[in-house]
TIRO-384968 format. One record per residue (C-alpha): x, z, y. Coordinates in Angstrom, 2 decimals, decimal comma, padded with zeros to 5 digits. Each point is the difference from the previous one (the first is absolute). Layout:
<c1->X	c3->Z	c2->Y>
...
***
This chain:
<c1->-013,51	c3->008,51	c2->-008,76>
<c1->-000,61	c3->-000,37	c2->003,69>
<c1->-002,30	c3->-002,86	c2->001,24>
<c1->003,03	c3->-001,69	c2->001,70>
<c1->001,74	c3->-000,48	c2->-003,04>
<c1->-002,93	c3->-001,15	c2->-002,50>
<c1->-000,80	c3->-002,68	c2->003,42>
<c1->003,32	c3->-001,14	c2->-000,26>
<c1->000,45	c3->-000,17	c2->-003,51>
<c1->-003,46	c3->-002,42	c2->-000,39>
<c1->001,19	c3->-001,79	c2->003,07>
<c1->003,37	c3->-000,60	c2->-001,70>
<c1->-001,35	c3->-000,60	c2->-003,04>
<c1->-002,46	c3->-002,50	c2->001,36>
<c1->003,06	c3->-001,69	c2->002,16>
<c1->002,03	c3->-000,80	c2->-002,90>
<c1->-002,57	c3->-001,38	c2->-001,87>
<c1->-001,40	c3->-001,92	c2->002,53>
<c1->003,49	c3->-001,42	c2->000,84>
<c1->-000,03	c3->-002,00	c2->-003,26>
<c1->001,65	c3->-000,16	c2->-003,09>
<c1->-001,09	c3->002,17	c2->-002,83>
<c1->-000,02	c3->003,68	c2->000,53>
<c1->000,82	c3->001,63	c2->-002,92>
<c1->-000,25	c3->004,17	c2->000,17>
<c1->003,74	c3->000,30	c2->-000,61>
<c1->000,41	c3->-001,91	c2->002,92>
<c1->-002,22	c3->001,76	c2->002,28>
<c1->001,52	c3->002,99	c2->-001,41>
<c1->003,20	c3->-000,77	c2->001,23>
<c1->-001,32	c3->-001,37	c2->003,49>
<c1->-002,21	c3->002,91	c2->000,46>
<c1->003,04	c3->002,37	c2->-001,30>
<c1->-002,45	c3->001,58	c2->-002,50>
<c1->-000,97	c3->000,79	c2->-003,49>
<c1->-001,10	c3->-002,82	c2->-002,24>
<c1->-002,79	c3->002,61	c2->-000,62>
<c1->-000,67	c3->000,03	c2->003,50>
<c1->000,01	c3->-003,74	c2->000,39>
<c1->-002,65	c3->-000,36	c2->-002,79>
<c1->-001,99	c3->002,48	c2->001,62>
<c1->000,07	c3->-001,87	c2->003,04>
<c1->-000,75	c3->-003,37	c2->-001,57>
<c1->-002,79	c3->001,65	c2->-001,82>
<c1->-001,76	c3->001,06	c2->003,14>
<c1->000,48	c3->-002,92	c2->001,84>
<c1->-001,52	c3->-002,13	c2->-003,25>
<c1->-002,63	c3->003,09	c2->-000,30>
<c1->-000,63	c3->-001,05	c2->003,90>
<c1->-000,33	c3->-003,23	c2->-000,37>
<c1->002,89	c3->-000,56	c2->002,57>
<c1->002,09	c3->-002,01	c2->-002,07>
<c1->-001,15	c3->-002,20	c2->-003,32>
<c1->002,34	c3->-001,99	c2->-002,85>
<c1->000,36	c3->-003,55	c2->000,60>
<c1->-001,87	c3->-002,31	c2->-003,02>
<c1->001,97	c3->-002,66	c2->000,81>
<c1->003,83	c3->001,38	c2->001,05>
<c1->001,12	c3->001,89	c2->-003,47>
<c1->-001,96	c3->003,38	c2->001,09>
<c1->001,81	c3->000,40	c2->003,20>
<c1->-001,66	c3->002,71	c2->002,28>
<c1->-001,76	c3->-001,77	c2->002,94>
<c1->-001,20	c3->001,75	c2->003,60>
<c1->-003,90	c3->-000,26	c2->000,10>
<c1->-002,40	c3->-000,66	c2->003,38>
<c1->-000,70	c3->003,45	c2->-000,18>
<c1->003,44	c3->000,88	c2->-000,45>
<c1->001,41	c3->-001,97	c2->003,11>
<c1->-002,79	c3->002,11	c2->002,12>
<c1->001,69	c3->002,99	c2->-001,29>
<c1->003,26	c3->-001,03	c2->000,87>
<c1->-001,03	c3->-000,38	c2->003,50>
<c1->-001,56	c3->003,44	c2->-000,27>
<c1->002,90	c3->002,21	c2->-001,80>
<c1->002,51	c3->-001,94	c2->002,97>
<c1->-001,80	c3->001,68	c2->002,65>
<c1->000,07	c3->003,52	c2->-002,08>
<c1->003,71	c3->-000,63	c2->-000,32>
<c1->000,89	c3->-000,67	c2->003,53>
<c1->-002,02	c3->002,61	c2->001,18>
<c1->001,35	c3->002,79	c2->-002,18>
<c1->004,15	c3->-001,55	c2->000,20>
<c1->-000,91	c3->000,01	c2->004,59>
<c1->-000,84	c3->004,05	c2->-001,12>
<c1->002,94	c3->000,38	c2->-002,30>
<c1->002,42	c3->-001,74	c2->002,50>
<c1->-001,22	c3->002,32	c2->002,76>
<c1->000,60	c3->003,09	c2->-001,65>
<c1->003,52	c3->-001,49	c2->-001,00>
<c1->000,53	c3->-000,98	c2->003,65>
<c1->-000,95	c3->003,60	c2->001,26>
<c1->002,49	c3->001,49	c2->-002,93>
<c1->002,76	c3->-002,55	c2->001,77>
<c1->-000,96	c3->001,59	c2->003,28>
<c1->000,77	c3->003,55	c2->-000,84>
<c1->002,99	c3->-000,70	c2->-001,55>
<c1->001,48	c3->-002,11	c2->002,96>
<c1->-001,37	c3->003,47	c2->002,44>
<c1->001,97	c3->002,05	c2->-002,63>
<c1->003,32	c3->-002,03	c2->000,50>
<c1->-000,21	c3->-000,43	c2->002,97>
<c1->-000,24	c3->003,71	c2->000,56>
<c1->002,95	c3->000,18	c2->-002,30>
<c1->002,21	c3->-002,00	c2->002,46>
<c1->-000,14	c3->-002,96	c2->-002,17>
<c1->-000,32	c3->-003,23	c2->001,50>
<c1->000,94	c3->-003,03	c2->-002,48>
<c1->-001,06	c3->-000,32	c2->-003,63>
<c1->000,78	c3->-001,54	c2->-002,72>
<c1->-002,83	c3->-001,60	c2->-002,03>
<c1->000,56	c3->-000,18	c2->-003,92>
<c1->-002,88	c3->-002,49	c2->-001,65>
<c1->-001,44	c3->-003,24	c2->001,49>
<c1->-003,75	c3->-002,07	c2->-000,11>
<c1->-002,80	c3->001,24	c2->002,12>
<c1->000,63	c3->003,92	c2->-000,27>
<c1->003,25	c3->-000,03	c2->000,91>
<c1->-001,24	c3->-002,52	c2->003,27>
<c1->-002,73	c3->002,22	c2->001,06>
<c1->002,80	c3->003,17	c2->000,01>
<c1->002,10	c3->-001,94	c2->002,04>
<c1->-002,69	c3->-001,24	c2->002,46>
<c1->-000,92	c3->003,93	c2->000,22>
<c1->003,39	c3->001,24	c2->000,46>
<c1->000,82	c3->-002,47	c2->003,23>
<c1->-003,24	c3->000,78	c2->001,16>
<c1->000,56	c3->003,59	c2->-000,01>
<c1->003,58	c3->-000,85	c2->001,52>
<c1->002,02	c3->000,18	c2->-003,01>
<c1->002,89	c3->-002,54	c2->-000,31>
<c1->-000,18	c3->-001,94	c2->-003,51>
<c1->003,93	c3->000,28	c2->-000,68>
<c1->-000,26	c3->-002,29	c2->-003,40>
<c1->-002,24	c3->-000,86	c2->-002,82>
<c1->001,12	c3->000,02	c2->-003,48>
<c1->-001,60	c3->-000,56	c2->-003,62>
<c1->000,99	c3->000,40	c2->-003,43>
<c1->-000,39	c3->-003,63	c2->-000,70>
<c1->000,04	c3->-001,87	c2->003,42>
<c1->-001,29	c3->-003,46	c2->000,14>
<c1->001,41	c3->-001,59	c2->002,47>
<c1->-002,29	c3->000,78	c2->002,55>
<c1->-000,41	c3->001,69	c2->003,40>
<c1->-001,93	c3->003,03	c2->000,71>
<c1->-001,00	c3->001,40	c2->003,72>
<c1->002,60	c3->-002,75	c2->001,19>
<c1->002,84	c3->001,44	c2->-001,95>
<c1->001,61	c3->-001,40	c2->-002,94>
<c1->-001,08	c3->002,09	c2->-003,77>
<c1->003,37	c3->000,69	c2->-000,95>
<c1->000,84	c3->001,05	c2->-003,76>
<c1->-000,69	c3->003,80	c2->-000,28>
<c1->003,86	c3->000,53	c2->-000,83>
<c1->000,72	c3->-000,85	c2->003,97>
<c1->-002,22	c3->003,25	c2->001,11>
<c1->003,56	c3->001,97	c2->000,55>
<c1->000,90	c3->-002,35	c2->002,60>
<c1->-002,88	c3->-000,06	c2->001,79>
<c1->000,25	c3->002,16	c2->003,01>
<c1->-003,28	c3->002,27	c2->-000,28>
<c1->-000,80	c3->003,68	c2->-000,01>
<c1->-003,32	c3->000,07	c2->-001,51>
<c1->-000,67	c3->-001,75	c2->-003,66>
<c1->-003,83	c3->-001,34	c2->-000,78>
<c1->-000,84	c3->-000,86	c2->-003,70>
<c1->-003,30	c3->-001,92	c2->-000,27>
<c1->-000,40	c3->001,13	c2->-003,89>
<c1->001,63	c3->002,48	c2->-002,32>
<c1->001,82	c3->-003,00	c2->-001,99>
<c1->001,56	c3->-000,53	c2->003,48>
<c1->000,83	c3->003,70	c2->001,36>
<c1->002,16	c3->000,03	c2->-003,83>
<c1->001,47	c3->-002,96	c2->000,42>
<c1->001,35	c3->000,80	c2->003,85>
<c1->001,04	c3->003,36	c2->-001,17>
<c1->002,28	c3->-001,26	c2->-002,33>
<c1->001,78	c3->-002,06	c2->002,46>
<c1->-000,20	c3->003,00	c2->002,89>
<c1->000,53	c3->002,50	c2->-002,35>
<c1->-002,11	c3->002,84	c2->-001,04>
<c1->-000,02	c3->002,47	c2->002,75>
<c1->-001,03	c3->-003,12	c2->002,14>
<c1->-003,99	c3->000,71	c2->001,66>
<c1->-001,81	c3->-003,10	c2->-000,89>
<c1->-003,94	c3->000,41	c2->001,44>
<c1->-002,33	c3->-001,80	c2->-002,20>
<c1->-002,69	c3->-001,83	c2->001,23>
<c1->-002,69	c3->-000,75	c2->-003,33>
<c1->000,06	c3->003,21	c2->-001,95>
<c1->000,87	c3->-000,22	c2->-003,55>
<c1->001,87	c3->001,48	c2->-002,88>
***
């Protein structure tokens, strides 16, 4: 497991409990979107660390110690330092794709996702002097991205455009069933 991942999984871990209410491991499971083995383990070392304790007086609830809130402060920094590295090397991918359409003739895209990946392609893709032609998502929510409007992923055939970015696999699918299969969808975050 990298280092970035165990940091964020403590930090996470330490964030929900420390944001009240009790913590149980299914929970964090779910939050974390991990094993309830994996959740134990994580609770385990972070008892075995003395980063967390159970509350005597709140029915056994899992409660952030001194020691604990240091390391919060500490595994932050980690975290922001490795995501600034992680964003760059997404931001330089985002690059050489807007050099490669651009030497393909193409000169407005249509985005298919939406939070802060989907922002940061846009961003790149004006910068490099792409035109954003439209932004859609699988589940808009009412929301705007990069100044346009998401629109529901079913409008992408309207939208004049003539190059197709997918921020995730789950997003490339779900635009090629609406442009069709022989449709050349780019995606951003690799995947199955």
């Amino acid at each position: 497991m990298s280092r970035f991942t165990e940091s964020y999984r403590r930090l996470a871990a330490l964030s929900a409990i420390d944001s009240g209410g009790k913590v149980t491991q299914r929970a964090l499971a779910a939050r974390l979107d991990i094993s309830l083995g994996l959740a134990n383990g994580v609770l385990r070392r972070l008892r075995a660390d003395k980063l967390i304790r159970i509350s005597n007086g709140e029915n056994g609830r899992y409660v952030v110690t001194r020691k604990g809130r240091v390391e919060m402060k500490r595994l932050s920094m980690i975290c922001a330092s490795e995501a600034d590295l992680i964003l760059s090397g997404l931001r330089e991918e985002l690059r050489r794709s807007a050099t490669r359409l651009r030497g393909l003739k193409r000169k407005a895209a249509l985005l298919c996702g939406d939070g802060p990946v989907a922002e940061l392609a846009a961003a790149t893709l004006r910068n490099e002097g792409m035109r954003v032609a439209g932004v859609v998502a699988a589940a808009p929510a009412d929301e705007r991205l990069a100044g346009l409007r998401v629109r529901p992923i079913q409008d992408a055939a309207k939208i004049r455009h003539d190059a197709s970015l997918a921020m995730t696999a789950s997003d490339a699918q779900a635009l090629r069933r609406v442009l069709g299969p022989r449709a050349r969808i780019q995606q951003i975050i690799p995947g199955r």
